[in-house]
C-alpha positions in Angstrom: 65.5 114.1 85.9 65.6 112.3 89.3 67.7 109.5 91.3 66.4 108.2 94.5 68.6 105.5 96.4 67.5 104.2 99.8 69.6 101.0 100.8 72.8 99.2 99.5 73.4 95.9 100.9 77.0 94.4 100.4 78.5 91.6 101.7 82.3 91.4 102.0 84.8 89.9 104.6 88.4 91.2 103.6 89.6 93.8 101.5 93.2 93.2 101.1 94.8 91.8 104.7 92.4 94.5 106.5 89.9 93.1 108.7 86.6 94.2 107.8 82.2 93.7 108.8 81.5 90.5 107.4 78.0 92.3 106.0 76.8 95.4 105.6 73.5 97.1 105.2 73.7 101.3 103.9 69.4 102.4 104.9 69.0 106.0 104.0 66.3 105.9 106.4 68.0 105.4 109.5 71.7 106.6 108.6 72.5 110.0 110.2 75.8 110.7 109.0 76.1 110.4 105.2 78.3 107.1 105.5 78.4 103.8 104.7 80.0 101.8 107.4 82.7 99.3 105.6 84.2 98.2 108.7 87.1 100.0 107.6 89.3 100.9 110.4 89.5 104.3 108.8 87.5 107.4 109.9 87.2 108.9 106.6 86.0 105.9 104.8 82.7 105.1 103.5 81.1 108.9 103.3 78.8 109.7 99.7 80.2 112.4 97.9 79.0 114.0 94.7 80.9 113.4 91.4 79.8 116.0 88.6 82.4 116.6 85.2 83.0 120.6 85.8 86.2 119.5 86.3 86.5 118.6 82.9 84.9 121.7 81.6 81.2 119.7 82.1 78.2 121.5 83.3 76.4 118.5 84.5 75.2 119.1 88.3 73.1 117.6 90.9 70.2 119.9 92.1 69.5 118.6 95.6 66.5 119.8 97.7 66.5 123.0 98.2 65.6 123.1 102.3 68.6 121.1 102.7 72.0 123.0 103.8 75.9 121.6 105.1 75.7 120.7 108.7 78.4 122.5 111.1 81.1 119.5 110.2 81.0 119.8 106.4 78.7 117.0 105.9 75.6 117.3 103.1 74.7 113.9 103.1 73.6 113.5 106.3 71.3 116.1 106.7 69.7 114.8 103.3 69.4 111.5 104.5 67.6 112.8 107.7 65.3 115.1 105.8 63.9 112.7 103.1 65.5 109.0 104.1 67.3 108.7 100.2 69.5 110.3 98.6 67.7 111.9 96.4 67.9 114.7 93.9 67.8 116.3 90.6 70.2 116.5 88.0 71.0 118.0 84.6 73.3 116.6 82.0 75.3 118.9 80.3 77.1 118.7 76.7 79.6 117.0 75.4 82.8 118.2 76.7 84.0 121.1 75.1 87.9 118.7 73.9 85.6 115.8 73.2 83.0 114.0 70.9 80.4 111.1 71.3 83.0 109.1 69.2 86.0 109.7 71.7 83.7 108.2 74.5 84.5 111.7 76.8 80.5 112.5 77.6 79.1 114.3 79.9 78.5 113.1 83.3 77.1 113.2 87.5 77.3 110.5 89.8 77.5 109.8 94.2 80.0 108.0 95.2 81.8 106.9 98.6 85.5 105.3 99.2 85.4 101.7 100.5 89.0 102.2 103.0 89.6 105.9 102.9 89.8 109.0 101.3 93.1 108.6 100.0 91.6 106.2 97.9 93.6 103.4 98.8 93.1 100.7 97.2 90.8 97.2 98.3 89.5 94.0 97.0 86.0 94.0 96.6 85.6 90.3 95.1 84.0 88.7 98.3 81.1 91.3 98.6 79.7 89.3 95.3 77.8 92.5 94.4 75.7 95.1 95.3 71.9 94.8 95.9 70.7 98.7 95.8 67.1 100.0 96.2 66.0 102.6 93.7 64.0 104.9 91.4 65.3 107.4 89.0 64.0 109.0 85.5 66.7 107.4 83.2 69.3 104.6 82.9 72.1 104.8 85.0 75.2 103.0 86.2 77.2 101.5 88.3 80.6 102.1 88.3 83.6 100.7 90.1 86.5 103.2 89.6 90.5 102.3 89.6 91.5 105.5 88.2 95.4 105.5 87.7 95.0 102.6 85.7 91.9 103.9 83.5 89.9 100.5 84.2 86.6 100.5 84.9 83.8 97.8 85.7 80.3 99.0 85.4 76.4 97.8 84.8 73.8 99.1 84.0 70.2 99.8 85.7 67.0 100.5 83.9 65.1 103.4 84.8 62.1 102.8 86.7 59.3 105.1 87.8 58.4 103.7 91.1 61.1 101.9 93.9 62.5 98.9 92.9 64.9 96.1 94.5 68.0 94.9 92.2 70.4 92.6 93.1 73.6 92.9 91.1 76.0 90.0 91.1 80.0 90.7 90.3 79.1 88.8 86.7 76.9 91.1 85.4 79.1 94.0 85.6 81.4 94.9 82.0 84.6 96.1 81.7 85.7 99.5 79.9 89.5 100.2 79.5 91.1 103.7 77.8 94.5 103.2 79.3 97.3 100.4 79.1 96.5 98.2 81.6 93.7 95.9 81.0 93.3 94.2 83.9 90.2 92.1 84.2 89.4 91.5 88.0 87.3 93.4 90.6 90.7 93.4 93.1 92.0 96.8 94.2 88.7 98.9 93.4 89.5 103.0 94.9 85.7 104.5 94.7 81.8 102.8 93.9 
């Protein structure tokens, strides 16, 4: 199966007192470090990283081109970027956890992620961007999740899979709440990874 994202566009002014770009545009094909600039005053803010459940006992994984390899500082989303102007790979979904069943909602699972503020994953409200637009294809639904992961909250949506590149714009309405903890918060404030 394959995932293909080329731009993100957000628009935010302030998350939390910090002062932050009033817009930002993420373009695979001209980004050179594997980062989305937030405006965050923080340098490790804003870089993709790779979310698979092998933590969990999964064996989900992303299968990323092949003639791609870690640059010198660490950094595998840069060079990809550089090579083919997405990010773009393959992936394979595993079973269902080995402690779980599709009833208890603990499936199987690979995502890309980066941190808003830091990699502390401090927390930020998100509620002025208004939502994401994000540039795509990929062989199956997806989504998008906005993670706040002491408190087991999450607010997601879902994209259709779609065989050649399309353009979605996502407003903060269309995105559903999922709760297995006790707090049941119901706002986009104080989101920790997209």
């Amino acid at each position: 199966m394959k995932f293909v994202a080329i731009a993100l566009f957000v628009a935010f002014s302030v998350l939390y007192a910090r002062e932050v770009n009033p817009t930002f545009l993420w373009d695979a094909t001209i980004d050179t470090t594997g980062r989305m600039i937030t405006g965050s005053t923080d340098e490790s803010s804003g870089y993709w990283h790779v979310l698979e459940d092998e933590w969990a006992g999964g064996s989900s994984r992303w299968i990323f081109p092949s003639d791609v390899k870690t640059d010198s500082t660490g950094d595998f989303f840069g060079p990809l970027t550089r090579a083919y102007g997405a990010i773009q790979g393959d992936f394979v979904i595993g079973q269902w956890l080995e402690e779980s069943t599709p009833e208890d909602g603990q499936q199987p699972y690979i995502g890309i992620a980066f941190n808003p503020w830091d990699m502390d994953f401090q927390k930020v409200d998100i509620s002025a961007w208004g939502g994401f637009c994000i540039e795509y294809f990929a062989s199956m639904d997806f989504v998008i999740r906005l993670y706040e992961d002491e408190e087991c909250l999450q607010i997601y949506t879902s994209m259709k899979a779609s065989d050649s590149l399309v353009t979605v714009n996502v407003a903060w309405d269309k995105f559903r709440f999922t709760l297995w903890g006790p707090n049941r918060r119901s706002t986009i404030e104080e989101r920790s990874s997209i």
